[in-house]
C-alpha positions in Angstrom: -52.5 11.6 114.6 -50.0 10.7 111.8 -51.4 8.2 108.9 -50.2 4.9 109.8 -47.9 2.9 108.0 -47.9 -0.2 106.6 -47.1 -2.9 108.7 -44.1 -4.5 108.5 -43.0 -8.5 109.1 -39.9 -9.4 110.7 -37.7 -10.1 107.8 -38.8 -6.6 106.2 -38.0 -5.1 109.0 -34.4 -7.2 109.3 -34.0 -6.2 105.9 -34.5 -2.1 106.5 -32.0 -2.5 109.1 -29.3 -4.0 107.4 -29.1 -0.7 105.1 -28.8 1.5 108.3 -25.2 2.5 108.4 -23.1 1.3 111.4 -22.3 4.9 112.6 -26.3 6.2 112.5 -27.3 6.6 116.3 -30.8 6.4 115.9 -33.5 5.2 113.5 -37.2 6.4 113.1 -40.0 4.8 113.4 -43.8 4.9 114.0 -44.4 3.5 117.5 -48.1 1.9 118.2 -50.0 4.9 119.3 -49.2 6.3 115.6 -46.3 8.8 116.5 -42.9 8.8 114.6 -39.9 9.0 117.2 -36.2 8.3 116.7 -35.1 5.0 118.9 -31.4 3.4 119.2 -31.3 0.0 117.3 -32.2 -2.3 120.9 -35.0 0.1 121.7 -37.3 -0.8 118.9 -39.8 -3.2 119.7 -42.1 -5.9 117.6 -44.7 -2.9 117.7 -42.7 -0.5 116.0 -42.9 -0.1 112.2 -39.8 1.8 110.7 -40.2 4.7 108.8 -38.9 4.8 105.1 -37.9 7.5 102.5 -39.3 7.9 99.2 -37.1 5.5 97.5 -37.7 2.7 100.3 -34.5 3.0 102.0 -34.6 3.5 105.8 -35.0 6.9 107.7 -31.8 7.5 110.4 -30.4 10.4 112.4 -26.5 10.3 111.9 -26.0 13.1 115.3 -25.8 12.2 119.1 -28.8 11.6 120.7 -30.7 15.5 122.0 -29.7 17.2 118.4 -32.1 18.3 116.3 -33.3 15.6 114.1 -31.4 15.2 110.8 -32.5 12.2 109.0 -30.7 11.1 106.3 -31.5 7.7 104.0 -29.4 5.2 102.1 -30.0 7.2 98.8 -28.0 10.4 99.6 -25.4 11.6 101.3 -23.8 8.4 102.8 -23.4 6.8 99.8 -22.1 9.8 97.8 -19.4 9.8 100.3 -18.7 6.3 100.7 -18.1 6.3 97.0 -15.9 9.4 97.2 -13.6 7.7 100.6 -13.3 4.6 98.2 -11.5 6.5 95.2 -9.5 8.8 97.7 -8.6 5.7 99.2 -7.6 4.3 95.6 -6.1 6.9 94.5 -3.6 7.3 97.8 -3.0 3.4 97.1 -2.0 3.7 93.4 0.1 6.7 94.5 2.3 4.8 96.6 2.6 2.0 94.1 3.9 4.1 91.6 6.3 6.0 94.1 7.8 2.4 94.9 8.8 2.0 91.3 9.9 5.8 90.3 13.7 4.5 89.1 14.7 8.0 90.1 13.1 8.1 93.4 14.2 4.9 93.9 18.2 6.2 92.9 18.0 9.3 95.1 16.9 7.4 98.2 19.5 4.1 97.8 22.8 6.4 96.3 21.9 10.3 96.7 25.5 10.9 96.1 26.3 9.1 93.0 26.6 10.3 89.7 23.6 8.0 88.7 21.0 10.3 90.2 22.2 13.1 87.7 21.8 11.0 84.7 18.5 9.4 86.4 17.4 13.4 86.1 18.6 14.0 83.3 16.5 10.9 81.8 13.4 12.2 83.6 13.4 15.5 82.6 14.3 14.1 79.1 11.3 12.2 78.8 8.9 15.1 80.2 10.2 17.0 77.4 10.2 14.6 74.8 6.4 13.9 76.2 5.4 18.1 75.9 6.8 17.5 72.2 4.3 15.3 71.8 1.5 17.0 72.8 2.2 20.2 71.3 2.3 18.5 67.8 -1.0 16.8 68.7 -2.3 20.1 69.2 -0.9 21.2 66.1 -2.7 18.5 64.3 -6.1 19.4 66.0 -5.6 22.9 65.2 -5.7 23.9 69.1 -3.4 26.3 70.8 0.5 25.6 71.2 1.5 28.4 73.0 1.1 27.6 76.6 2.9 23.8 75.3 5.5 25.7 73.9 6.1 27.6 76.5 6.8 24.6 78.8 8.8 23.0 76.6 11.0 25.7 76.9 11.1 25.5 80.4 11.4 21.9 80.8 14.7 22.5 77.7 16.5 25.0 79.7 15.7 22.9 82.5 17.5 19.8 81.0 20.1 21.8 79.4 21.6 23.9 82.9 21.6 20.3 85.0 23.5 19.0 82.4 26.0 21.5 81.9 26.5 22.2 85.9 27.1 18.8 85.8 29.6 18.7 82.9 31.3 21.7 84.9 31.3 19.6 88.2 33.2 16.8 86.1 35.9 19.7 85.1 36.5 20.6 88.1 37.0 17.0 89.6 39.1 16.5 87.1 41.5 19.5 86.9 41.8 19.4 91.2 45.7 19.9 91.1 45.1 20.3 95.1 43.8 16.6 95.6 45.9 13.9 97.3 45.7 11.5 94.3 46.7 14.1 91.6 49.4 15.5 94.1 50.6 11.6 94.5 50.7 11.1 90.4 52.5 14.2 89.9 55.4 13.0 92.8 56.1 10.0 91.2 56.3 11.4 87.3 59.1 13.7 89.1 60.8 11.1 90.6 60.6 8.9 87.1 61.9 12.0 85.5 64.8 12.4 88.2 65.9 8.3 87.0 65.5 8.4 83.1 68.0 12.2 83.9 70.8 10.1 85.6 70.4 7.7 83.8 71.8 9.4 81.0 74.5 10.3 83.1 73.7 13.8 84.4 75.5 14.6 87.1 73.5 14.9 90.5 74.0 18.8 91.2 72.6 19.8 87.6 69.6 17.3 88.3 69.0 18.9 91.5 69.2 22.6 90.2 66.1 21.3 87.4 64.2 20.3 89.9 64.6 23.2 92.1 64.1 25.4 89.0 60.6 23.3 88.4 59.2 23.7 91.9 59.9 27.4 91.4 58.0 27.5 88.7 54.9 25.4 89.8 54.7 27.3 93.0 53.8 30.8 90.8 50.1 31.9 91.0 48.7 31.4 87.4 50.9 27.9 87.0 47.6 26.2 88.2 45.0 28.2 86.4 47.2 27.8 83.2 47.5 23.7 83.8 43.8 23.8 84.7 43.0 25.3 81.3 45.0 23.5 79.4 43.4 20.4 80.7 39.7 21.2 80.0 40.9 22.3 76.2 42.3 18.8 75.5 38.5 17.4 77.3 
């Protein structure tokens, strides 16, 4: 027969059970005839003395009912991982606090077609390589490594330096789009102030007509375009 175990009043026992997780099926205890057994919570009786570990805590079984026993107390396991679902739980919330105030996240999900999000990258990418800079030096001053810094810093530069000029190109090609409705719109009525100011002086309407014909001829020739084109991003 087991050594008994001390017995146990009420408010002990109340006490013992209040540290028994909520998802333990069954706890142990020593029933009267001095035998340890594991019992659902409603099936111990005033007899029953539960069982404890060495550091006082109760004794539980966190499996169904028919597995092997696996008793676990309030000491170990549980509480390890209780502590780790907290700071997983923390950490998800603080994650989505700070995704709420990213400016640039916040830019590419309100106006993911304006020109802000480039200079919202641009700024990001900035700072990242402003914040390497940094830490290399401190390095530097600790006498530690650089080279794995530096290299990243060179990343995170060529990085900052190809989005801005693709986006410096995208401007030059907005700009020089001979082809576009406005520009094509702009460029009609220069012609047809040009046409007034050249009667005006009294030209007379045939010679006007042949300038102009001469003009369209010349703008309609292949490298016209790609020559107006260059001449506008040299004067940028």
């Amino acid at each position: 027969m087991a050594n008994r175990l001390p017995k146990q009043t009420a408010d002990e026992k109340d006490a013992l059970l209040a540290k028994v997780p909520a998802a333990a099926k069954r706890v142990q205890v020593q029933t009267r005839d001095g035998k340890r057994r594991y019992k659902f919570r409603d099936q111990i009786v005033d007899s029953d003395i539960l069982a404890t570990d060495g550091n006082g805590g109760p004794v539980y079984m966190m499996g169904m009912p028919g597995r092997p026993p696996a008793a676990r107390s309030v000491s170990t396991l549980p509480t390890a991982t209780n502590s780790a679902s907290a700071e997983a739980i923390a950490k998800v919330r603080n994650k989505s606090v700070l995704m709420g105030s990213d400016h640039l996240l916040k830019i590419v999900k309100d106006r993911p077609d304006d020109t802000s999000v480039v200079y919202a990258l641009l700024a990001a990418l900035g700072e990242e390589t402003a914040s390497l800079k940094f830490e290399r030096e401190e390095a530097e001053r600790l006498g530690e490594s650089t080279a794995s810094l530096s290299v990243k810093r060179v990343h995170a530069l060529t990085a900052l330096a190809n989005t801005w000029l693709k986006h410096k190109d995208q401007l030059l090609v907005k700009e020089v789009d001979l082809k576009s409705l406005s520009f094509q719109a702009v460029a009609r009525f220069m012609m047809e102030t040009f046409k007034e100011a050249m009667l005006d002086t009294g030209m007379r309407v045939e010679m006007v007509e042949s300038v102009f014909a001469k003009a369209s001829m010349a703008m309609a020739k292949p490298d016209w375009e790609s020559e107006a084109k260059a001449r506008m991003k040299h004067s940028a």
